[in-house]
N, C-alpha and C positions, 0 to 999 in steps of 0.2 A: 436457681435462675428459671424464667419461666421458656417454654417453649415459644419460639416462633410463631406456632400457630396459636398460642393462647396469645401472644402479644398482638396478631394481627385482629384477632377476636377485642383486644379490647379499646384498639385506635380504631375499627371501624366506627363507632357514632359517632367521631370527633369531624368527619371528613365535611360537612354543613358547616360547622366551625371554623377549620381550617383550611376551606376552599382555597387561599390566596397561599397557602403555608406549605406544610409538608402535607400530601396526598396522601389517603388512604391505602395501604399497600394491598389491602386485599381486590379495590378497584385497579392497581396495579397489574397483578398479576392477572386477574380476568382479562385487561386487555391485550397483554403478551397472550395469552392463552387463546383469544379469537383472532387477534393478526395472525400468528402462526398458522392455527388450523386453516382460515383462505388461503397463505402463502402455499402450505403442503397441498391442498386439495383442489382449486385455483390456480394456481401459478406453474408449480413444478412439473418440469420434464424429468423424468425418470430418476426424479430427487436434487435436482440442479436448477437454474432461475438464469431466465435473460436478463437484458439489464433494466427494460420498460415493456409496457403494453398498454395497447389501447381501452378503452372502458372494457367493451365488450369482449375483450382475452382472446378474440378471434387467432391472434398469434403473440411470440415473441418479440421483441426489438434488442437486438444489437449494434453495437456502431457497424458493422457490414452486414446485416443481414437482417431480413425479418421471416420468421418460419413459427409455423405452429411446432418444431420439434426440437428450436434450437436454445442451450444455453449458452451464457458468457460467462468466458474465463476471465475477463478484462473487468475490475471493479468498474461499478459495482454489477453483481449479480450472485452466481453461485460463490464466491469465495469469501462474500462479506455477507452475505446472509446467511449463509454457514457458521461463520463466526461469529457472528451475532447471537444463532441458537447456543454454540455452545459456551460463552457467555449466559445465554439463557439459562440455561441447565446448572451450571456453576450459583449461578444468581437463585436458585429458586429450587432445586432439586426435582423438576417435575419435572418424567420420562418425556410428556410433549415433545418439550425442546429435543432432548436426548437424542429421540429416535429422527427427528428431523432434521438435525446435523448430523448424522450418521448417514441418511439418504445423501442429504448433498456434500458426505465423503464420498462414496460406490459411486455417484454421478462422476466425481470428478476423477476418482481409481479407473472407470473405465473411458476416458477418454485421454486420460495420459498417454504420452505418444514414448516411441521406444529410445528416441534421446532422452528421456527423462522428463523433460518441463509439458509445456501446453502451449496451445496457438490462440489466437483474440478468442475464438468462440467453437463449438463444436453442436454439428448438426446429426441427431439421432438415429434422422431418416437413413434406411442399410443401404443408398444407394451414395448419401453421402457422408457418411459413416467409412465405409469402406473405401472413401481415400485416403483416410489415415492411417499407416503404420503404428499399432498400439503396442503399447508394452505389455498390455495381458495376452495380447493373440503372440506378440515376442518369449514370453514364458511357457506358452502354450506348443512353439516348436516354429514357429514364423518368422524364419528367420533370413527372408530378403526383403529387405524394404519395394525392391522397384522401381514403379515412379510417384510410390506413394507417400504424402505428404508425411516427412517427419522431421520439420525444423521448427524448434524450440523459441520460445518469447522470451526477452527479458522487458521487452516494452509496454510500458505502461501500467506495473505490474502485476505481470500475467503471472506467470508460472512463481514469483515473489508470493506472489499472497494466496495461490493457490498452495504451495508448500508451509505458506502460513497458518492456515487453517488447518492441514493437514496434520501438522505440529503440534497447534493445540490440542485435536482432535485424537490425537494418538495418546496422547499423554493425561488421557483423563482416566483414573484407574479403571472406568467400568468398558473402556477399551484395548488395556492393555495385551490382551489376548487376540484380538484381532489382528492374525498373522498376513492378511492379505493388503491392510492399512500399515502397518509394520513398514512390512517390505517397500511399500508404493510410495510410501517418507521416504525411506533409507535409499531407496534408487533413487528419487528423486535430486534429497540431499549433495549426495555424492555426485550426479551428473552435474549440478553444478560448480560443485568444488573443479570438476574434471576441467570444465569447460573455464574456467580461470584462466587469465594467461599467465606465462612467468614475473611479468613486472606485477599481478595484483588485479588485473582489467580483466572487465568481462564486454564482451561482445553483446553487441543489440539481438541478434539470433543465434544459436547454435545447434549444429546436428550431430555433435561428437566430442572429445575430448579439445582441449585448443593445442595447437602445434609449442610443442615443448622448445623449440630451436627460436621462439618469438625473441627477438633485442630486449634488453632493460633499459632504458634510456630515458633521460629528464628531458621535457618539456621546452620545445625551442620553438622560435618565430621559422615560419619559411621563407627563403629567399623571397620569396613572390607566390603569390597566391590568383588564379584565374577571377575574373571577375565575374566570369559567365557559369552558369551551372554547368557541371562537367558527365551528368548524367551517370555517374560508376553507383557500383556497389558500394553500399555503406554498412551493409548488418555485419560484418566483419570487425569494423572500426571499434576503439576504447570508447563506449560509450556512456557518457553522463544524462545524456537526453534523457526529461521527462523523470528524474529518478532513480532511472535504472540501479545507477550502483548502491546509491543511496539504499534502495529497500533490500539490496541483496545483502549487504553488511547489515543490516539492523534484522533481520530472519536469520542470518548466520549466527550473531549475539545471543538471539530468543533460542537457538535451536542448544547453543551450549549452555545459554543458562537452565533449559528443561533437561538436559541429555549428561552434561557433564562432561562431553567430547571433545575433548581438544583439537580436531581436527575441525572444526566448524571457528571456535574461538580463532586456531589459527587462518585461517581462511579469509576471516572479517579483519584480522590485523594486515593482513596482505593487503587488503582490499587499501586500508588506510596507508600501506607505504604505496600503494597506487597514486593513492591523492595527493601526497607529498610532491613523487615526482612528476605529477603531471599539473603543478602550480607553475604558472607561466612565468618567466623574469619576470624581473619590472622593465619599463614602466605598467606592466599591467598583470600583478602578482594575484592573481586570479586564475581560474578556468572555462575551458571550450566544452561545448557540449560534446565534441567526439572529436578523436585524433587517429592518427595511421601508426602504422608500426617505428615510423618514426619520431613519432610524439609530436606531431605537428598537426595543429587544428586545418581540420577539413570540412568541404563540403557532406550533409548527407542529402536530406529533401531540397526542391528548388528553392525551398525559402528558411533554408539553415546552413548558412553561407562561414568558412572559417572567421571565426573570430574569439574574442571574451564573449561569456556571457553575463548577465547579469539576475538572471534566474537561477539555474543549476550550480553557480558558485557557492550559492548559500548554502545550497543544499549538500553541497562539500564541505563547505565551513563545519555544518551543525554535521555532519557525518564524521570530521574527524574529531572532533570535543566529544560526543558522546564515544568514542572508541578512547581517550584519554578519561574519560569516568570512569568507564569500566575497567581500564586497565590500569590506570595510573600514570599510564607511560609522556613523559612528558612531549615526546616530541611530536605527536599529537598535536601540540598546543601551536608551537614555534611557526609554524605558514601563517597562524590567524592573524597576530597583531599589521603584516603589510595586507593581508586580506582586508580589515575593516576599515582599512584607511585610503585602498582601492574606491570603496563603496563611498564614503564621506566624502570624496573628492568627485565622483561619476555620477550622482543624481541628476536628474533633469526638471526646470522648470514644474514646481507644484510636487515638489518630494516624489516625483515619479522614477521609475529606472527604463532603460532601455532592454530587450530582451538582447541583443548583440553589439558590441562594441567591437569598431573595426580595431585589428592589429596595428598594432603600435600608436597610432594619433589617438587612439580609444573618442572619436567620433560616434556616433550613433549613428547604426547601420538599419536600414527599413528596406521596404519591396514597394512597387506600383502596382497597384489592383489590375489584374486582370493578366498583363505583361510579365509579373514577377521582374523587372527590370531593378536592380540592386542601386538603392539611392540613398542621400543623406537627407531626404526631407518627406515629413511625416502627414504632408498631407490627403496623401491616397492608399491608403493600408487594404490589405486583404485583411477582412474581417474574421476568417476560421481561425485565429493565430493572436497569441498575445503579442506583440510587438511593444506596446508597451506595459509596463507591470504597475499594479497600483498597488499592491501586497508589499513588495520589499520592505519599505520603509518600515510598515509596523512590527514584520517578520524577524530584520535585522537590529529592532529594537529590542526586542524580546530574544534575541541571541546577544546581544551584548550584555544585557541583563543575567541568563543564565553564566557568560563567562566571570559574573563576580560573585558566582554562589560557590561555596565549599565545594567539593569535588563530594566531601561524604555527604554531606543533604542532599546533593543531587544522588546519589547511590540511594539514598533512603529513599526520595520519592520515587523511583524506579520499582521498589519491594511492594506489596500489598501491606495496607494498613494492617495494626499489629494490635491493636486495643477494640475495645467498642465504642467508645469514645471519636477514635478515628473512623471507624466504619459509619458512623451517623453521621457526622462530617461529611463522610463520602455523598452519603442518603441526599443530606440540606444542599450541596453544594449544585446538583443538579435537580431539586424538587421544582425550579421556574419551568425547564423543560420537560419534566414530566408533567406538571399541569397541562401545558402546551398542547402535549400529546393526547392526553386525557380529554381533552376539551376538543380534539381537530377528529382524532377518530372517527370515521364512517361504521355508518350503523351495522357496514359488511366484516368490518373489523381492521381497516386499512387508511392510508393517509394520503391524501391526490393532493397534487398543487398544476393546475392546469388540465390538460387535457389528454395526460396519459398517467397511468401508475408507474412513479418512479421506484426502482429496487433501491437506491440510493436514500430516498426519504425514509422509506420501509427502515430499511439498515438503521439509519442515523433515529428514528423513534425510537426502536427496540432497546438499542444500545443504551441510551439515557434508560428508557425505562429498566432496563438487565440493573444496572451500576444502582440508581436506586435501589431495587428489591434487595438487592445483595447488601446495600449499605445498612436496610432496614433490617435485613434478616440476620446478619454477624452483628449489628450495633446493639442489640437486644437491650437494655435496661436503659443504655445512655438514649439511643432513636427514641422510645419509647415517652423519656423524659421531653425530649423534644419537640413531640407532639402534643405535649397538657400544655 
């Protein structure tokens, strides 16, 4: 079989030919090879990435913050361009990548806080730096917090896809020696198995284990519900918002299927006898974005008032079917069938859904611009906020579709390709996007759409270009064929 490098040697002259086709992998790799070098030597703070910057890199941008010293834990930045390099590295064997998602691990080892997870974003400067209580100055012998900042994300996922990468990261053998990433997984890990509560639910923040004496309890309507935002504390609450559980069981799945730990498998089963009993009766056999220890949907922000939602249900849907693939376990399945008939019944005019559905009449719930005043009519929306959703419809398509695929086909598509045959397949299936790429490229080695560098574009380039190289470079004889 020929080597890699002899097959990229003999598809480069094809690339004039096949401009519209499969791309030359050697212009491939040159371009991962000068994105990354800007990102590490342009971009990064101490091996970590905000989420955007302006042309001139003057500073950082995160959703709070703009600083020349600051990264984001909040995708995208440091967590997805981490895993993107090491993707890279997987994809291509060159140390580049290697050593550059190695920096943005040590970015994100030293700003782990000593609950375990991370906060939206973490600023380098030592003046604010040192409001965080870290878990290496914690191992170092630092052991009162103070008044210093150390409560943990599960929102919008923070500390999910930082543990993600982290994951990957650790598990690649020219890491496995690395006692200090080791450790900074395995705390991590386990802080938030801690921080689980007994029914399965994880909290929107946490600074510690969750109280063991919390109720088990299914999911009920409250007598009455205030109409007015009642201003409480919500990071406490069972929260669906945004994801949250969702990414936590699907990095608890990745962590047993890298680790082999039953305690993480068990963890993500938890998580799904969470969702079981927190499907609402009928008439509205669905879920709330966050509930109380009573399992009754509540306020959290002014303008996420108790109701169904019609967002984060899905995301509970496809959260417990993938926990029945992987497991087998059927009752997994058993909430979906009044779940999708919930849905088929609750669309709005032009296949749209509502982001909240009042309790019991399941009306469609909205705000008035500026008043946040809680209404049934859609003419005055705060625009920061989906209220309504144009996604579902296709989303939920594509979910009833996976529910009548074999349980084992979907387990196969979860494995890496297994032939070369397959791996070229992988190569062809995104070679439109890597053209794309190919073709948008700034001559500095990066991708702008507008008037700032997105980490997000950056990320979603690489990624297509990673999946190619690697389909070209395991595909070997079959790619090969695919380019004559």
């Amino acid at each position: 079989m020929k080597t890699f490098r002899t097959l990229l040697l003999i598809a480069a002259p094809l690339t004039a030919i096949a401009e519209d086709s499969l791309p030359d992998p050697v212009a491939v790799m040159k371009a991962m090879k000068k994105a990354t070098a800007f990102c590490t030597s342009k971009l990064a703070v101490q091996g970590g990435y905000a989420s955007a910057w302006p042309r001139d890199l003057a500073h950082g941008i995160t959703e709070h913050s703009q600083s020349s010293t600051v990264i984001s834990i909040q995708p995208p930045g440091t967590t997805t361009i981490g895993l993107a390099m090491v993707k890279a590295w997987q994809g291509s064997g060159d140390s580049q990548f290697l050593e550059a998602a190695k920096a943005a691990g040590k970015a994100l080892i030293s700003c782990q806080l000593a609950s375990g997870g991370w906060t939206d974003d973490f600023d380098f400067a030592p003046e604010k730096a040192a409001r965080h209580w870290l878990h290496q100055a914690q191992l170092a012998g630092d052991r009162d917090a103070g008044k210093r900042q150390n409560t943990s994300t599960l929102d919008d996922n923070k500390t999910q896809s930082a543990l993600l990468f982290l994951l990957e990261l650790a598990h690649l053998p020219e890491c496995k020696d690395d006692a200090v990433l080791q450790e900074a997984l395995k705390f991590g890990l386990d802080s938030l198995i801690a921080a689980q509560y007994p029914n399965g639910a994880w909290p929107q923040q946490f600074s510690g284990p969750a109280d063991p004496s919390t109720p088990v309890k299914p999911a009920r309507y409250p007598s009455d519900w205030s109409r007015q935002w009642p201003k409480e504390k919500y990071t406490t609450y069972y929260t669906l918002n945004d994801g949250n559980h969702q990414r936590a069981v699907e990095l608890l799945l990745r962590a047993h299927e890298l680790t082999g730990d039953e305690r993480y498998l068990a963890s993500a089963k938890k998580g799904g006898d969470f969702l079981i009993l927190a499907q609402m009766p009928e008439p509205q056999p669905v879920w709330a974005q966050q509930y109380n220890a009573e399992m009754e949907p509540v306020w959290a922000r002014k303008f996420e008032p108790p109701c169904v939602t019609g967002g984060e249900s899905l995301g509970a849907m496809e959260t417990l079917h993938l926990l029945h693939v992987v497991t087998g376990d059927e009752k997994y399945l058993k909430p979906l069938s009044a779940a999708v008939a919930w849905y088929e019944r609750s669309s709005l005019p032009g296949g749209l859904y509502a982001r909240f559905y009042e309790l019991r009449t399941n009306r469609p719930l909205y705000f008035v611009k500026d008043s946040y005043e809680l209404t049934y009519a859609d003419d005055n929306l705060p625009t920061h906020y989906g209220f309504k959703l144009d996604h579902i419809s296709r989303d939920l398509a594509k979910f009833k579709e996976q529910l009548l695929q074999p349980r084992e086909k979907l387990l196969q598509k979860r494995s890496a390709p297994s032939s070369e045959k397959s791996w070229a397949s992988q190569a062809k299936s995104v070679a439109s996007k890597v053209n794309s790429a190919l073709k948008s490229q700034t001559p500095e080695g990066i991708w702008m759409e507008g008037a700032e560098i997105d980490a997000s574009l950056i990320t979603k380039q690489l990624m297509a270009l990673c999946r190619y190289l690697e389909g070209a470079r395991r595909g070997g004889e079959a790619f090969a064929k695919l380019r004559q």
